[in-house]
N, C-alpha and C positions, 0 to 999 in steps of 0.2 A: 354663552353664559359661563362656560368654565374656564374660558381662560379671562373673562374681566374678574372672575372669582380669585382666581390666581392669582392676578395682576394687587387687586386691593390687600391678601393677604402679606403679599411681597411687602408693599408701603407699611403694612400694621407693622411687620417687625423691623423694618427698616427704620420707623419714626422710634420705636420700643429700645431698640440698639444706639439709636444715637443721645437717646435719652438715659439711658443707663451709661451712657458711654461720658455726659456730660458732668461737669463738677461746679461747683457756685461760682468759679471763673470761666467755664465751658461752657456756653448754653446752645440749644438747637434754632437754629434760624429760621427767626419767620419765613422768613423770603420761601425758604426751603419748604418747611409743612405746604406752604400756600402751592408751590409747585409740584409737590407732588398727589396734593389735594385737585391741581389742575390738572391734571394731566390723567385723572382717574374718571373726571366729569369728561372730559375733552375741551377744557376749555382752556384758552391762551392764556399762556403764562406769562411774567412780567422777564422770568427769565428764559431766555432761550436755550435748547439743547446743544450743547458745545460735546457731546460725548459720543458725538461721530468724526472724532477726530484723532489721527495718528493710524498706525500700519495698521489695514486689513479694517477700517472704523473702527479699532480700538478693540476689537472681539477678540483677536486671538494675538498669541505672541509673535513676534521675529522669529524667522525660524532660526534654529544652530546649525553651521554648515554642516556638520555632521548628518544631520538628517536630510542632506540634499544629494543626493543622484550625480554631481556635477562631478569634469575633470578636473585636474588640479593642474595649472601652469609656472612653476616654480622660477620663479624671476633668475636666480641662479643660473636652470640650466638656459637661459636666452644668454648667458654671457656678465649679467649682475656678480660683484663681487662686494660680500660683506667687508664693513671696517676697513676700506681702502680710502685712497684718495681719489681718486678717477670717479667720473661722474657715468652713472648708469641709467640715463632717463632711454638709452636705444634697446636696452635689452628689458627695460618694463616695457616700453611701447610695443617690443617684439611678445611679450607675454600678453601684454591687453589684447593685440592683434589676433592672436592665436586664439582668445578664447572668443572673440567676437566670430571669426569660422566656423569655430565648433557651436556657436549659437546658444553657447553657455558655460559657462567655468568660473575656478576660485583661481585669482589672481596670486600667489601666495608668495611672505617674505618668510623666510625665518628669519633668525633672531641674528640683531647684528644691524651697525647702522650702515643704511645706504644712501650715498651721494646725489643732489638731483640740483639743477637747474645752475649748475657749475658755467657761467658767463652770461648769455644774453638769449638762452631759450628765451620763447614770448610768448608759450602756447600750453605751456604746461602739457597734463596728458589729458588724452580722450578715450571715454567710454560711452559709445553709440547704439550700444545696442542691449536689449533687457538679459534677466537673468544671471550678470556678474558681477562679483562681489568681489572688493579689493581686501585682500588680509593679510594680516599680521599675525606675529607669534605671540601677543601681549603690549600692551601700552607700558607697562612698569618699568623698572629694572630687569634687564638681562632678554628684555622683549625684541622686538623691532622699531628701527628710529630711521624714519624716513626725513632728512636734514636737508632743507634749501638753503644751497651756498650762496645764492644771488639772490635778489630779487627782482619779480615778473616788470620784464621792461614792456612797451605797449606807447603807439604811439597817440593815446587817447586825451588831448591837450587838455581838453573844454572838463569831460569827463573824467576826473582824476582817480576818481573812486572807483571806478569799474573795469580793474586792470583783471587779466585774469585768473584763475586757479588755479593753482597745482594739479589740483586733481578735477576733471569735470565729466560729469554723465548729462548727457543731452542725444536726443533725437538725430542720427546725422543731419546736417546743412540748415538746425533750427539756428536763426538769429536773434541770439537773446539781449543783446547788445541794444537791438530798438526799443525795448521794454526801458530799460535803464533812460538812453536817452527822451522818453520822451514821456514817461509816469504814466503813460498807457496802452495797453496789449496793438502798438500798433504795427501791424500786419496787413499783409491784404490775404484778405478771407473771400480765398477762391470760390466756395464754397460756400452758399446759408439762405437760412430760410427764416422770414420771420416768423415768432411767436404771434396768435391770434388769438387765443384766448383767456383768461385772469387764470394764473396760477397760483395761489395766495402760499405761505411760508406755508412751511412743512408737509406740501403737497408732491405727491407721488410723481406727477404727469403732468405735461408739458404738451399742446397742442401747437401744430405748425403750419405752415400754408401748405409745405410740400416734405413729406419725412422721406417722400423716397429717395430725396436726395443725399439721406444718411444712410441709406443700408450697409450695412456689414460693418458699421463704424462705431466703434465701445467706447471711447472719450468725447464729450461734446464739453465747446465754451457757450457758456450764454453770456451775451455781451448786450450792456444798456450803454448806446452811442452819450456821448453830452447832451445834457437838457437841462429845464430849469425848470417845466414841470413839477420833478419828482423832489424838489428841492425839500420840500416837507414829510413825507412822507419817510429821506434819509438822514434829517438832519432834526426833526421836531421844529420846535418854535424859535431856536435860539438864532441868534443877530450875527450877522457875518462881519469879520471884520475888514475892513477897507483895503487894505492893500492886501486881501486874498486875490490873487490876480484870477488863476484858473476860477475859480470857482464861482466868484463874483461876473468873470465875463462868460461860460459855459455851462455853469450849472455843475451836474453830477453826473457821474462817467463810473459804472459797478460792469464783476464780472463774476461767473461764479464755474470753475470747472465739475462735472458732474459725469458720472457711470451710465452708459443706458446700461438698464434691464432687459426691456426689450420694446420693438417698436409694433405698434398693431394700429394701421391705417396713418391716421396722423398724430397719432396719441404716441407721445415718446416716453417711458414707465422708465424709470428711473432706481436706480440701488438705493439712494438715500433720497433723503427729506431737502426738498429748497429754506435755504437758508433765511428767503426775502419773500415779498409780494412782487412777482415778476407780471409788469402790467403792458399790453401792449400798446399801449399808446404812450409808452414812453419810449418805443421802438425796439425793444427787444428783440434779438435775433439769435439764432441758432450757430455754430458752424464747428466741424471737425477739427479735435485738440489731438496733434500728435504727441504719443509718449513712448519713453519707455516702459519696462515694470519688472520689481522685483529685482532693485540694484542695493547694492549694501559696500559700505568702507570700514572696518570695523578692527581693532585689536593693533590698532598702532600708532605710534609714539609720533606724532607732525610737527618738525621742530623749524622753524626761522632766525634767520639771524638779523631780526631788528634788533637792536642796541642802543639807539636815541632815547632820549626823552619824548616820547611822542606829543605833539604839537599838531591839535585840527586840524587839516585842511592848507596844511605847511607846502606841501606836496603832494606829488605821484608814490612816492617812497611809503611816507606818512600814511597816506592815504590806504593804499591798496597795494604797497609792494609785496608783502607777504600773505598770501592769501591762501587756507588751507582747502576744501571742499564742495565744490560747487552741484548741485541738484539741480537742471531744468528739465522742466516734463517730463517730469519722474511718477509715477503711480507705486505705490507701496514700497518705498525709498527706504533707505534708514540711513546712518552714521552712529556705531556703537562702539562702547567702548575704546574711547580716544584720549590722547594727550594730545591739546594743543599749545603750544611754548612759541615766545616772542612773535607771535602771529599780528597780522593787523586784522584779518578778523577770520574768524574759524571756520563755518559753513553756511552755505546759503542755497535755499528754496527755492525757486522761481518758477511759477507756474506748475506747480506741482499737487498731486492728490494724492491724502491720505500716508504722506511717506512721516518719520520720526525719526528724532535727533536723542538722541537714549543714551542716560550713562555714559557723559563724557567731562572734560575735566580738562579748564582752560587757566595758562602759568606765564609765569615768565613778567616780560616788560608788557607796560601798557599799551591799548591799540587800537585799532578803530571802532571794531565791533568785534559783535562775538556769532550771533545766531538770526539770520534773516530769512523770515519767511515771507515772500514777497508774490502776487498778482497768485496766489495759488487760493484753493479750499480745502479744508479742513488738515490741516499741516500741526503739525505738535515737537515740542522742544521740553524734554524732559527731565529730571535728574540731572539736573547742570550744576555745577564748581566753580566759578571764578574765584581765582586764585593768587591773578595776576596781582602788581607790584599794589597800583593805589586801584584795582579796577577798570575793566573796559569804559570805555569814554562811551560806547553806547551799551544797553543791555538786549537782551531777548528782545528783537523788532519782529514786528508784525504791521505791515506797511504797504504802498502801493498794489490796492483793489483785494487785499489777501481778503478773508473772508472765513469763518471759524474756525481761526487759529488759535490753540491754546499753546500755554508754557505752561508747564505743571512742574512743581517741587523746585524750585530752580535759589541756591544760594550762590548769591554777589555781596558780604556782608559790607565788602568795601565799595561796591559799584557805584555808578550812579543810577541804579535803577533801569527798570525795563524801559524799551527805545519803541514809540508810535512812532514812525518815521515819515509820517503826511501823506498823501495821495490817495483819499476814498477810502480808507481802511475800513474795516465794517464786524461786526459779529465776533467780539476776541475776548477769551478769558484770560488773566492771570491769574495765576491759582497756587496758592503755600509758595506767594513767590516772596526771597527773602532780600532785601536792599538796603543802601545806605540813606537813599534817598529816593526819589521820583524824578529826578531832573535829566534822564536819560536820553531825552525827547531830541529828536532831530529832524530834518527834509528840509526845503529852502520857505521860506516863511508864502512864497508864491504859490505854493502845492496845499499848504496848509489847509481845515485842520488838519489836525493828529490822527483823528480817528471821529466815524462820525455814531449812529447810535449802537447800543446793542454790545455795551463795552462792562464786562464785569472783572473786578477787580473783588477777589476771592482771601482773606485771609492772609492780607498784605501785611510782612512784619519790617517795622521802618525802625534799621539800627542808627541811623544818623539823628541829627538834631532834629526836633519837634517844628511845625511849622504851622501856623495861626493861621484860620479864614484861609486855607488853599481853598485856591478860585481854580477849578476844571475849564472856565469860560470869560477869562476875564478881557474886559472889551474897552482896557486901559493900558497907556502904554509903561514900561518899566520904569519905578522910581529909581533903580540905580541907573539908566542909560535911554531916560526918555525919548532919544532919537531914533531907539532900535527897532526894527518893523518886527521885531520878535517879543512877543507878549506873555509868552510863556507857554505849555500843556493847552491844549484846544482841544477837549472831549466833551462830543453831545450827547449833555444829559446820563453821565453812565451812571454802573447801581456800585454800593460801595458796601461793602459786607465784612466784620471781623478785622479792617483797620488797628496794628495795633503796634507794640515796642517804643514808639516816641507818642507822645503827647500831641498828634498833630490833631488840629479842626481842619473842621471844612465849610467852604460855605454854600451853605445847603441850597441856595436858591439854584446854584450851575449842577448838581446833584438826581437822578431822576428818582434815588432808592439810597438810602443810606441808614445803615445798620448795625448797632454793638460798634461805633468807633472805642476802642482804645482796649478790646473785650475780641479775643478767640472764638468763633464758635464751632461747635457741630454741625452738618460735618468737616470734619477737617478740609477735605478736598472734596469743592463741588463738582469737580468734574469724573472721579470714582463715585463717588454720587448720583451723578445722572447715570453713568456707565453699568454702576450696578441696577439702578434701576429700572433702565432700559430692556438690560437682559434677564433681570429675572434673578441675577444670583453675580457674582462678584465674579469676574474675571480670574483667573490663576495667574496670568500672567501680571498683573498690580504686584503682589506681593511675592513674586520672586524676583521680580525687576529691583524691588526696593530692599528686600533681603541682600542677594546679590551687590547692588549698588554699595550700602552699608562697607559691605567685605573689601571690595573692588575698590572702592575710593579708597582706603587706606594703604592700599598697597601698591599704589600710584602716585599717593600725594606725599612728595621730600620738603619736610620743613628745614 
């Protein structure tokens, strides 16, 4: 009784602050009251908790290496020479080396730019193992500038886009490369048990046929094979369109990675809340996700030398020649405090839990993308800058199987907006996310939709032209280019809240929730919203991040 007592006092002045907080252009959102009025009953809400998402489920900060125990491997003394011409990708891999031994360490630059990928390296570098962190002496001027003279050659003909990273952290001898080609975690899962009894969303505990075949194993994938089944239950009512090839001939193909807590018989208890209703007769199965955890890249300058005009889909160059940060099966991951310059695209997620993309700040020429979080759970992209020439050609993706992904605070005022990038996307916020437009959308129109329900779109400020009747679902083909099998944005049924900067409409029939178009509301960010709510009192780390940020991006950003 005292802590629902608690709980309801939290909401009194939560609702009391946002209301004092609003102005005759501010108002507090229904959606909102009704959710935390839900949540107080126990009763399902229209919106879902997305504020178990980013480093540590959002509870506590990144740590500062300062506060870590680790040794230090100073690239230098491996033989790295600052401000030369010679390229030094043997004396960082000598430093990654060394600290992967020690079974932990800071990878560290000082300040001074060094040379990498000077002819036809293809492999960029490797970090296999948890607990290291690559750093820098500062992103700004006078910091550390880590410069790709070349770019990642790969002889990936079909796949142009998935050349690989400068920098990548992964599992040793994980192949993430099948993910890519084929838009689903395919693997052979040596390992698994099915699921046997209804886990419904937000449920603790996960019953199997046989748990003992996970003991002593802290990461599991739950994987729903293709079916067509569950075709309504991920998509609602809405009409598929024809040439959706996968999905029209296989159905729905979801994954969601998850923490045990612990296992007791065949009941697997879990850290966090299911994101879905995990049913077994849509075949759900269990099976051991390898990771690493507690990897960070953070305080330095990533600079490429595209120079084109960049042109979609032109090439391998175009595509994926410069490539900054790559994250797979990463658990409490980060990338902080970064310059990304003439990249094709900055960092990416894949299959990852829990990690964040925090205060960083992308320039230069145009490129492919910027920040993908892809086949992972609960993944977060933060305090983002695009800065570049007209805009990244894609924005913040959250795509293939990912699964409560948010982007929080994220300004692209020339972008073309955040990127659903197709293949089963599921449970994603964007939140104070700022754009020129919405048309960021990409994946092959075969993979499509975009994203299926459970899609909030938080206080969307649109600096480009005003757009009439946007259709989320339209089931007509383009008046400028009739023949295109690309129809446009494909989102089921999502909620639209605080829409506002351009005069756009919507049209409310493809809509499941839509609220204050053209009108700010309270609170600002729904996702420090759920966040504080959850916990009872407002994280410290929310506002020294954005304090910080503030400070930080100015003394990075050269107009």
């Amino acid at each position: 009784m005292k802590q629902t007592t608690n709980l309801n006092l939290v909401a009194v002045v939560m609702l009391l602050c946002f209301a004092a907080c609003s102005t005759s252009k501010d108002k507090t959102a229904k959606v909102w009251q009704n959710y935390v009025a839900d949540k107080e009953n126990g009763k399902k809400s229209l919106l879902i908790d997305y504020s178990h998402a980013g480093y540590a489920y959002g509870e506590k900060e990144i740590p500062a290496v300062s506060s870590l125990n680790y040794p230090y491997f100073d690239v230098t003394k491996f033989g790295a020479i600052a401000n030369d011409t010679i390229a030094d990708d043997e004396a960082i891999q000598a430093a990654i080396n060394e600290a992967a031994k020690a079974k932990c360490g800071i990878v560290y630059f000082p300040k001074g730019r060094y040379i990498v990928n000077k002819g036809k390296n293809t492999s960029g570098f490797e970090i296999n193992h948890s607990n290291i962190i690559i750093k820098g002496e500062g992103a700004g001027a006078g910091g550390t500038e880590i410069f790709m003279q070349d770019y990642m050659h790969h002889d990936k003909s079909l796949f142009r886009w998935t050349s690989p990273h400068m920098f990548t952290f992964r599992p040793e001898g994980l192949d993430y490369d099948a993910f890519c080609a084929t838009n689903t975690p395919a693997r052979p899962y040596k390992i698994k048990t099915d699921v046997v009894k209804l886990a419904p969303a937000g449920s603790y505990e996960i019953e199997v046929a046989d748990a003992h075949l996970l003991k002593g194993i802290s990461y599991l994938i739950l994987v729903m094979p293709y079916n067509k089944a569950s075709m309504t239950d991920f998509m609602g009512d809405v009409e598929m369109r024809p040439q959706w090839e996968r999905i029209n001939e296989k159905g729905i193909t979801a994954n969601e990675v998850v923490q045990v807590k612990a296992i007791d018989g065949n009941k697997i208890v879990l850290e966090r809340p299911l994101l879905t209703d995990v049913k077994p007769e849509y075949g759900w199965f269990v099976s051991p996700h390898t990771v690493i955890t507690e990897c960070g890249f953070e305080d330095i300058h990533l600079i490429g030398n595209f120079q084109e005009k960049f042109v979609h889909h032109k090439n391998k160059i175009h595509d994926g020649g410069w490539k900054g940060v790559n994250m797979a099966h990463v658990t409490n991951g980060w990338v902080r405090r970064c310059v990304f310059t003439d990249v094709n695209s900055a960092v990416r997620m894949m299959g990852c839990l829990s990690s964040s993309v925090l205060m960083n700040v992308l320039d230069g020429q145009q490129g492919h993308g910027s920040v993908e979080m892809t086949f992972g759970t609960r993944n977060f992209t933060g305090l983002w800058l695009d800065r570049t020439d007209v805009g990244q050609w894609h924005g913040i993706d959250a795509s293939h199987m990912a699964a409560g992904s948010v982007a929080w605070r994220i300004s692209a005022p020339q972008g073309r907006g955040f990127d659903l990038h197709s293949g089963y996307t599921r449970a994603t916020l964007y939140d104070c996310y700022e754009a020129y437009d919405m048309s960021g959308n990409g994946g092959s129109y075969k993979v499509e939709p975009h994203h299926m329900k459970d899609f909030t779109l938080w206080n969307f400020k649109q600096t480009g032209p005003a757009v009439q009747q946007y259709d989320y679902w339209s089931m007509q083909p383009r008046k400028d280019n009739p023949k295109s099998p690309y129809w446009g944005m494909a989102v089921a049924r999502p909620i639209v809240v605080g829409f506002h900067g351009a005069s756009t409409t919507f049209k409310e029939e493809s809509i499941a929730y839509l609220e204050s178009v053209g009108q700010k509301v309270y609170p600002e960010s729904l996702y420090e919203a759920q966040l504080t709510h959850r916990l009872g009192k407002r994280p410290a780390w929310l506002d020294v991040a954005m304090q910080e940020w503030e400070t930080w991006k100015v003394s990075v950003v050269k107009d």
